[in-house]
N, C-alpha and C positions, 0 to 999 in steps of 0.2 A: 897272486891271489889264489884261496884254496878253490879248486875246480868243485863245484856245485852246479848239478846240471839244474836246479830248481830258479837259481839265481837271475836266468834270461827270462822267467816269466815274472817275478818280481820286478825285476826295474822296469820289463813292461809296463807295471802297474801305473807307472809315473811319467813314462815317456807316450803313451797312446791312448792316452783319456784326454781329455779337452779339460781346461779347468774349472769351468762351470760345472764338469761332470764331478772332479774330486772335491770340491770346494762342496757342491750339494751332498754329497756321501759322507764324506769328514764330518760335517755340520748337523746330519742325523745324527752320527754314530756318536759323538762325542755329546752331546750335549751344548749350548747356546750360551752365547751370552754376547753384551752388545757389542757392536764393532761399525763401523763409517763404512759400510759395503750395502748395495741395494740386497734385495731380495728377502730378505725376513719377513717379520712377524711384529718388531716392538716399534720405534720410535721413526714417523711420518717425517721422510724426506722431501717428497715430489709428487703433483699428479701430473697430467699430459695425458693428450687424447691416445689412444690405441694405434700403434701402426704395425703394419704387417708383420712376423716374426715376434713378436713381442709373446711372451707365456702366458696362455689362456688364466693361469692361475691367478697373474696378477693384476687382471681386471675389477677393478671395483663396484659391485653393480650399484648398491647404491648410490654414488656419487655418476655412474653413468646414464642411473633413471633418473639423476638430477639434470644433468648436464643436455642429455637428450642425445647420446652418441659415446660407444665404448670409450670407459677410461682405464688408464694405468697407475697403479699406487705403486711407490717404491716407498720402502722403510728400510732402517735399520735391519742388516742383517746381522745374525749371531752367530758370532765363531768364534773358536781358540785361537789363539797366537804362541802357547806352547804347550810341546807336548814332555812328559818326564818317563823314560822309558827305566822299568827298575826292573833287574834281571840279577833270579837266584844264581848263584856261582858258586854252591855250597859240594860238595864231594857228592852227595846221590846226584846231581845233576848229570854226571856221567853214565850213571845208570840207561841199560840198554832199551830200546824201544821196538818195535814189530818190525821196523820198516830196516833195523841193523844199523839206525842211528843212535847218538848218544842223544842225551834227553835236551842240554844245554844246546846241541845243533838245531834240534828242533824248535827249539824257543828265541834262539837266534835270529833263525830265518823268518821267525814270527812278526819277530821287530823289525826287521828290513823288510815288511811288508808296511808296516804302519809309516815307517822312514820317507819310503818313495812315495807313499800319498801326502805325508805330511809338508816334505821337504819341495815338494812343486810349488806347495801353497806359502813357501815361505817360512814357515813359523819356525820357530825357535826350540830346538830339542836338547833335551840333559840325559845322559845314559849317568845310569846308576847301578851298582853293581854290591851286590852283600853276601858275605858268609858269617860263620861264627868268629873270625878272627877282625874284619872292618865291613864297613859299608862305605864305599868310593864314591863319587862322583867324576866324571871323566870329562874333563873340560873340551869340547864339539865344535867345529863351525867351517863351514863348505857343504859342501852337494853330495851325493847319493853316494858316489865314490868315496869318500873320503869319509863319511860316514861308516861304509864298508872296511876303510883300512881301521878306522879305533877301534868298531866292534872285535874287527879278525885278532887287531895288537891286544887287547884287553882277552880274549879267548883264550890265547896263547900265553898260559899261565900253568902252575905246579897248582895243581889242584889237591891241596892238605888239608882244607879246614872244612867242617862237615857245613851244613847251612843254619841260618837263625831267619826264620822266616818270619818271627815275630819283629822281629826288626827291623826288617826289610816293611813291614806292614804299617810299622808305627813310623817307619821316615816318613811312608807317605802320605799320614795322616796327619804330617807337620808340614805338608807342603801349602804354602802359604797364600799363593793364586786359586784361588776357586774355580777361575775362568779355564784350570790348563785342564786338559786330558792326562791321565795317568794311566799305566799302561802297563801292567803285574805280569811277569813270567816266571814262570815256575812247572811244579810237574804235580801231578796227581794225587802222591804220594807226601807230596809237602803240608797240604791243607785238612785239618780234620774242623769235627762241628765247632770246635770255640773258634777258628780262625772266623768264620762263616759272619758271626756279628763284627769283627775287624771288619772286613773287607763291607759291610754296610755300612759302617761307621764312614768310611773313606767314599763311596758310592754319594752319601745323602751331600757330601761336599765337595765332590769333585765328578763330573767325568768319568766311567772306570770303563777298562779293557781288561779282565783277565783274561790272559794264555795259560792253560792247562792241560800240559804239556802229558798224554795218556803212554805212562810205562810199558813195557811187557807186561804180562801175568806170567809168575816164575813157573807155576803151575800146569801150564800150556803149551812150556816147551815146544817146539815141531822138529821134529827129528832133521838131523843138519843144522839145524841152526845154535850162533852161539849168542849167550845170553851173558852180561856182563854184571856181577853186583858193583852198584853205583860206590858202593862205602868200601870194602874190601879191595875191588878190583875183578874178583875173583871169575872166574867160568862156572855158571851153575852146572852143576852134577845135571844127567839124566832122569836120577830116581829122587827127582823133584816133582815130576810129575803126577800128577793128583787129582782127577775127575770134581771130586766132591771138596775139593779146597780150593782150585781154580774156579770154580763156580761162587765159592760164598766170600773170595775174593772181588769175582766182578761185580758181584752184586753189592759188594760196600761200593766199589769204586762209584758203580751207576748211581747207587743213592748219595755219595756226595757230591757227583757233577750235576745233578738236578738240581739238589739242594741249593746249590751255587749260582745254578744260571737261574733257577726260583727266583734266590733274595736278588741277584742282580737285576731282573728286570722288574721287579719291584720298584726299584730306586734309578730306572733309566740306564743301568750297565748293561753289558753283554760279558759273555762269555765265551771263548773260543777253545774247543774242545779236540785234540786232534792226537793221533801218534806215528805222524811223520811229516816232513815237510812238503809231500804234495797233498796230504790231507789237510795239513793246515794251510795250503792253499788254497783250496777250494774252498775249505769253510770261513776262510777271508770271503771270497772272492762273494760267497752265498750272504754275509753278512752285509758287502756293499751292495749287493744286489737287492737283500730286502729292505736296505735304507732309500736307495734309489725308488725304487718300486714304489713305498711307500707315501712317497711325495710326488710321483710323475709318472708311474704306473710305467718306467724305463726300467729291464732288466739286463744285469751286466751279462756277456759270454765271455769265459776265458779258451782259449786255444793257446796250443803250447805250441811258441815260436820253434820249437827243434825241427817238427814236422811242419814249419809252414804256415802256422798257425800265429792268431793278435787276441788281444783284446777288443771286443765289438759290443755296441748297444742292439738290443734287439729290439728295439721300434724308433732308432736314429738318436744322436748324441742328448744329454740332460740340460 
């Protein structure tokens, strides 16, 4: 297995949360729909008096100012049962990023964060894979690890054909469960304003994650470092460097990741912004945290197992 020292806080993700923690996190982030689990929102399974432990949430006051003593409602809970993870595999994918990763590593690791929360809860995952020459689908099935060995086999490819991100966009507006999560990798550089209404298209019916995966700026060079063109290969020259073009570079980039994460939470998506895979750590880890939060007022801590460090709730498990 290729050494990533990122790796041992990802499958943390999976092995040190309680399931109630990821099942509640999963089920903001993704979006609802009905399923024979307690704790939702839609369709009245059960009441019973209040007993100790029970989630203050799920007291029903009306029914307990009827009753004349705390009660408990369970309903229908809402969650996915699969998730569809589609990852660009096009030649800028290789394209270099700050952290002296390539752009596809980071979007990798992306997914093997969504994998380890998904794959605790059981559900059912499809990796999908597109450039300009096919769009794959990679037939899945076993646990964390073994998830890890498709992604690394499917990785380890001749990367020849540029990307079609239109078509990677239109598979997964043909994906045919409404109920699944769907879960977009790509890099920065792939998505301009007409993708922008795609990716809402696909939000208003399904679930969405995009990973958008933040390039270099060719522009910004830092001296020692080397910077790879994704499409060439090449090692950018030095006297790339550019004050007033690295700036009206970032500045498109900024205006279309706003843009993005805008229309996406318009429609219930999110968007994960990062350019490297311990930044895109974090900003997982920030997004299960303000889903947590959100519903139980539980925020996640991550600690990196190398030093000793877990995963921990900061005011006790969800």
């Amino acid at each position: 297995m290729i050494v990533d020292p990122i790796r041992a806080r990802i499958e943390a993700l999976g092995t040190q949360l309680t399931m109630p923690t990821v099942r509640k996190a999963l089920g903001v982030i993704e979006g609802e729909h009905s399923s024979r689990r307690a704790g939702g929102s839609d369709e009245l399974m059960d009441v019973r008096a209040y007993e100790p432990g029970d989630e203050a949430r799920l007291i029903e006051w009306k029914t307990s100012a009827r009753m004349g003593r705390p009660m408990v409602v369970h309903r229908e809970r809402l969650v996915t049962s699969r998730v569809w993870m589609l990852l660009d595999v096009g030649l800028e994918m290789t394209g270099s990023c700050e952290s002296g990763e390539r752009a596809y590593e980071v979007a990798a690791n992306a997914l093997r964060m969504f994998a380890a929360l998904s794959l605790r809860r059981s559900d059912d995952i499809s990796l999908v894979f597109g450039d300009a020459a096919s769009i794959t689908r990679v037939p899945f099935n076993g646990g964390f690890a073994q998830f890890e060995r498709t992604l690394d086999g499917a990785l380890n490819r001749r990367w020849r054909h540029g990307r079609n991100i239109d078509a990677l966009l239109d598979y997964a507006r043909r994906i045919k469960d409404r109920r699944a999560l769907v879960v977009i990798a790509t890099d920065e550089q792939a998505l301009g304003e007409r993708h922008i209404k795609s990716i809402r298209l696909i939000a208003r019916t399904h679930p969405v994650v995009l990973i958008d995966v933040a390039t270099v700026n060719p522009f910004t060079v830092a001296a020692g470092t080397h910077v790879f063109d994704g499409v060439g290969g090449r090692r950018l020259p030095a006297f790339f460097v550019d004050a007033r073009a690295a700036e009206q570079v970032d500045t498109h980039r900024a205006f279309l990741a706003t843009s993005l994460e805008h229309e996406l939470s318009r429609v219930g998506g999110h968007l994960i912004h990062a350019g490297s895979s311990e930044a895109m750590f974090d900003a997982f880890v920030a997004l299960v945290s303000r889903s947590l939060a959100g519903t139980s007022g539980v925020r996640l801590v991550a600690r990196d197992p190398a030093v000793g460090g877990s995963l921990s709730m900061s005011e006790g498990e969800a």
